[in-house]
C-alpha positions in Angstrom: 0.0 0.0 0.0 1.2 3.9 -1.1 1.7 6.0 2.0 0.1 9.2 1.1 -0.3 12.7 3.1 -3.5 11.4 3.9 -2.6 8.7 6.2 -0.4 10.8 8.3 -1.7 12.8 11.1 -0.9 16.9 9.9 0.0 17.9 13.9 2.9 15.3 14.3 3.3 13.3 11.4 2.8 9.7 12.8 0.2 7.6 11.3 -3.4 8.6 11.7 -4.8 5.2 11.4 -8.3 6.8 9.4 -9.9 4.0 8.1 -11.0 5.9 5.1 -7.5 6.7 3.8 -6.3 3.1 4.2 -9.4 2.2 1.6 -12.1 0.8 4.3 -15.2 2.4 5.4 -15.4 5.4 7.8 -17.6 2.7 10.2 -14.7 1.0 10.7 -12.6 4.1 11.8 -11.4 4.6 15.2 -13.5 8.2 15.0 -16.9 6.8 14.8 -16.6 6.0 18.7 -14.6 9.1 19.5 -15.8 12.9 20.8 -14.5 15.3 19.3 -14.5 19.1 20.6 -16.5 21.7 18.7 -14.7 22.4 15.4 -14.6 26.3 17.0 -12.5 25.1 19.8 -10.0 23.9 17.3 -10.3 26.4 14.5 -7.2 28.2 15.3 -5.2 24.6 14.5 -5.7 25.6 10.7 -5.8 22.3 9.4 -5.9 22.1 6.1 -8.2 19.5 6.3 -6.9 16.9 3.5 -5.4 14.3 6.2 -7.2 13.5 9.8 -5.2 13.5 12.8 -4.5 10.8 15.0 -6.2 9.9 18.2 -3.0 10.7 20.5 -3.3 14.2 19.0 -7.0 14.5 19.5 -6.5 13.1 23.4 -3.9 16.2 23.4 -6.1 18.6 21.7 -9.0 17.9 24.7 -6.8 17.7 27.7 -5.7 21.4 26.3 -9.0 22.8 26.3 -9.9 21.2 29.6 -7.0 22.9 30.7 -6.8 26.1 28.9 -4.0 25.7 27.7 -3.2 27.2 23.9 -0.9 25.9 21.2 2.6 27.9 20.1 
């Protein structure tokens, strides 16, 4: 299988693990069970939105709004 942009997570580069970029159906992804927080929250990320990011990221991305902590 071709690694593509896609399949890597665009915050730190490891592998996203989307089901949809390794050709299966987005019911089999990992982020049909996950919560995510509201796309406002995260807006300031400016992801370009062509590859998902991973769930370690996402865990991240919570525990720094719980937090209030902000991204450099």
């Amino acid at each position: 299988m071709t690694q593509t942009s896609a399949t890597f997570c665009p915050l730190c580069r490891n592998k996203n693990l989307c089901a949809v970029s390794a050709n299966r159906s987005i019911d089999e992804c990992w982020c049909q069970t996950a919560s995510f927080p509201p796309k406002a929250a995260v807006k300031e990320l400016e992801l370009d939105g062509k590859s998902c990011i991973c769930k370690s990221c996402l865990e991240k991305i919570k525990q720094e709004l719980e937090l209030g902590l902000k991204r450099i």
